[in-house]
C-alpha positions as CSV (number, residue, x, y, z in Angstrom):
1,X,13.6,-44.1,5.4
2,X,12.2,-41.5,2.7
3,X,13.9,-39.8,0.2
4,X,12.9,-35.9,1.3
5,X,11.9,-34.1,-2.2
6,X,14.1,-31.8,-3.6
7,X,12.1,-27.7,-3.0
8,X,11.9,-26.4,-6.9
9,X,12.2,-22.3,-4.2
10,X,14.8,-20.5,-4.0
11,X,16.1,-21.2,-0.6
12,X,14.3,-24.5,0.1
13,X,10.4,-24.9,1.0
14,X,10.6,-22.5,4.3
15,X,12.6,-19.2,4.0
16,X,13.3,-17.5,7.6
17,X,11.0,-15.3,8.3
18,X,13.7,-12.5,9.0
19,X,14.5,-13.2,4.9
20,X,11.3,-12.6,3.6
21,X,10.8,-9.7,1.4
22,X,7.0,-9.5,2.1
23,X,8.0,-9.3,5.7
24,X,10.8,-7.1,5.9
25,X,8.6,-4.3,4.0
26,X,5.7,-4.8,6.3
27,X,7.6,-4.6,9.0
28,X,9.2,-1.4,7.8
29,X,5.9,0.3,6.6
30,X,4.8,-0.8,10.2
31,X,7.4,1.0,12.3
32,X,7.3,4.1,10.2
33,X,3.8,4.6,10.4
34,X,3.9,3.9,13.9
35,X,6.0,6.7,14.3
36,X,4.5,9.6,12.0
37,X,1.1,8.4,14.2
38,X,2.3,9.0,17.2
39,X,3.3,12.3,16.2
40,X,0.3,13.2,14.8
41,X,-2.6,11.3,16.0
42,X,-3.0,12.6,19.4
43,X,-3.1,16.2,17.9
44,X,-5.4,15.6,15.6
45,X,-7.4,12.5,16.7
46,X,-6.5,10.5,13.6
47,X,-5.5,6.9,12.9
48,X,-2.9,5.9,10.2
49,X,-6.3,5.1,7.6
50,X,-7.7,8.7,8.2
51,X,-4.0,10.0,7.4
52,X,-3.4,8.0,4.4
53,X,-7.5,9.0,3.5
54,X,-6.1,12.4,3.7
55,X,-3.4,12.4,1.9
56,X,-4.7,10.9,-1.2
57,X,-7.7,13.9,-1.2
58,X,-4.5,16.3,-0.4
59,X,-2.3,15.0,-3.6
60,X,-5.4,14.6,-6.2
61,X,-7.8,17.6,-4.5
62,X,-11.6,16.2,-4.7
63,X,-12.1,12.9,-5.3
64,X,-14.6,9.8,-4.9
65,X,-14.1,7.2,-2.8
66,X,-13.0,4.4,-5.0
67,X,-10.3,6.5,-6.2
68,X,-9.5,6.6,-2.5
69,X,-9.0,2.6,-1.9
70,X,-7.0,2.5,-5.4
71,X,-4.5,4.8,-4.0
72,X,-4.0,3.0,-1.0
73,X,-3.6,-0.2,0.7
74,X,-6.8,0.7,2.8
75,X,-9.7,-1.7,2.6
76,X,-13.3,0.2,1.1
77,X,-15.0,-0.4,4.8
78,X,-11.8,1.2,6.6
79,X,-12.1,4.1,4.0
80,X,-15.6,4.7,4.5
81,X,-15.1,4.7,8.4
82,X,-12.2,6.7,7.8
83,X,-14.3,9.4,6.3
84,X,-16.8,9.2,8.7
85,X,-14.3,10.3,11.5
86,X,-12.4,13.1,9.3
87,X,-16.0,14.4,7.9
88,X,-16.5,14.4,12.3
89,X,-13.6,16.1,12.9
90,X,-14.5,18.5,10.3
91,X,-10.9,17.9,7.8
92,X,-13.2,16.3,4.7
93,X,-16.8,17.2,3.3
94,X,-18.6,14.7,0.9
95,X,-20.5,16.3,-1.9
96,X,-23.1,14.7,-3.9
97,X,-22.0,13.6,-7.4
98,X,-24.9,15.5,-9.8
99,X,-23.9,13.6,-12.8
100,X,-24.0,10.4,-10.8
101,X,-26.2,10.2,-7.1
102,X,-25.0,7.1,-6.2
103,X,-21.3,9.0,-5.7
104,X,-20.0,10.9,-3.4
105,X,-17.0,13.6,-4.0
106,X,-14.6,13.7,-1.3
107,X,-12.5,17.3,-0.4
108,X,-10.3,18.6,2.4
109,X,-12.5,21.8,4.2
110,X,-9.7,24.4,5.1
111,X,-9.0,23.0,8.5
112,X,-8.4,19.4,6.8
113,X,-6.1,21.5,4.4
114,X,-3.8,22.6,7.2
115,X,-3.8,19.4,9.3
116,X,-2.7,17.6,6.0
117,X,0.1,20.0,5.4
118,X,1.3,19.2,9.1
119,X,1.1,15.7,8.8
120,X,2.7,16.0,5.1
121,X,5.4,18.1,7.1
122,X,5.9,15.4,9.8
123,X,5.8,12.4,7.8
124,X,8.3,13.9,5.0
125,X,10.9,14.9,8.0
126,X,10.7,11.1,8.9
127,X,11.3,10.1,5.2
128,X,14.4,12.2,5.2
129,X,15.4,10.8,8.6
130,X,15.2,7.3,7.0
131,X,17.1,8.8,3.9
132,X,20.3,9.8,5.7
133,X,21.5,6.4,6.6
134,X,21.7,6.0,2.2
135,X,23.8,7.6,-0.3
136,X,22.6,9.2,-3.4
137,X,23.5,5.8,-5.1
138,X,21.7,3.5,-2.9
139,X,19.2,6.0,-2.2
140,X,18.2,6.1,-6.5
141,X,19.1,2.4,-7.0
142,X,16.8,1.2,-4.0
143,X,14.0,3.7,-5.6
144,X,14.4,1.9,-9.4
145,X,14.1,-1.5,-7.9
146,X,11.0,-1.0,-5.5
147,X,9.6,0.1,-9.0
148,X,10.2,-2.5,-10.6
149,X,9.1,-5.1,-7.1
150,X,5.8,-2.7,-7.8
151,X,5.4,-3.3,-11.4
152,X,5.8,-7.3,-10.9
153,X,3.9,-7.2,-7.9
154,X,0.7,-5.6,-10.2
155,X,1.7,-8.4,-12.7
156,X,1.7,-11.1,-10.2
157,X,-1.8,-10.1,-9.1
158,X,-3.1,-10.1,-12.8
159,X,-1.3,-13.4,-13.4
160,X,-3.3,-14.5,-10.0
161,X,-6.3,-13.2,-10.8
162,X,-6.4,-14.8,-14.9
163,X,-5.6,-18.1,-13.5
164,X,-8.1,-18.1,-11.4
165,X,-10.6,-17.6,-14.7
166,X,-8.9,-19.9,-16.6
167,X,-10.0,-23.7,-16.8
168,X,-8.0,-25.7,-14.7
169,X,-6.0,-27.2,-17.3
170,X,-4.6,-23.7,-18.5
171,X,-4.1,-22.6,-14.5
172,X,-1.9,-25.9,-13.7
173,X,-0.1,-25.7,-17.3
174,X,0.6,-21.5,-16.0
175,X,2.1,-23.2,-12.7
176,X,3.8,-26.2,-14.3
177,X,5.5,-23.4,-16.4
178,X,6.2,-21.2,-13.7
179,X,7.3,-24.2,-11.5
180,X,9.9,-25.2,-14.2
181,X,11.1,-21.5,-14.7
182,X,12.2,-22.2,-10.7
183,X,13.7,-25.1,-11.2
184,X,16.0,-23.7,-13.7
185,X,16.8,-20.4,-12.3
């Protein structure tokens, strides 16, 4: 019979899925967008990548595509369909970038400018329906820590991305370390 090896993870090699963190938010993000898109897409013919599209351009006023995808969690082909269908429905106009041809500057036309107040409207009356289930308390501690989850989230993705330009020897001597850091903890 075999010894089973000891996990060096927090709650042994396989988590429930129902504990996940990674989960739990997508589900969440899920279900909320769900819901502000049902209450706005059949009005204005949009899918959840046109809205969050929109709502970058509505925060920053113009801007160019890539500024777009480093706002969001959208994907540079969905953004460029995105904009296809909002230019379409006549909410966004691209304008040629005269310093630089190969870019294109992105703006809300007045139509876009109302529909995005609407869905701003709609989607903040669902933040604040989410909201009154927490106190002031949980409501600011819960915002400090998904700060600091999206701080170590960007560092986990630089730490990911330097091992992955390192020679092997530094990237297994990064996980060794990170490995033993586990074990302790």
């Amino acid at each position: 019979m075999k010894a089973q090896k000891k996990s060096g993870l927090p709650g042994g090699k396989r988590l429930n899925l129902e504990r996940r963190l990674l989960y739990r938010f997508s589900i969440l993000s899920t279900k909320v967008i769900r819901h502000v898109a049902e209450m706005y897409g059949p009005k204005y013919g949009l899918l959840p990548s046109g809205w969050k599209v929109m709502a970058v351009i509505g925060r920053f006023g113009s801007v160019f595509g890539k500024e777009v995808c480093a706002q969001t969690s959208v994907e540079p082909h969905k953004v460029t369909r995105a904009v296809d269908r909002l230019v379409q429905l006549g909410y966004v106009v691209r304008q040629q970038d005269t310093a630089d041809g190969r870019r294109v500057m992105l703006s809300l036309t007045a139509i876009g400018q109302t529909v995005y107040a609407d869905i701003e409207t709609l989607t903040r009356q669902v933040e604040l329906a989410l909201q009154t289930g927490l106190s002031k308390q949980e409501l600011d501690t819960f915002s400090h820590i998904l700060g600091k989850l999206e701080g170590r989230a960007t560092e986990c993705q630089i730490e990911y991305r330097t091992a992955q330009t390192a020679p092997s020897s530094q990237a297994t001597d990064r996980c060794n370390r990170q490995r033993a850091s586990l074990e302790r903890n």
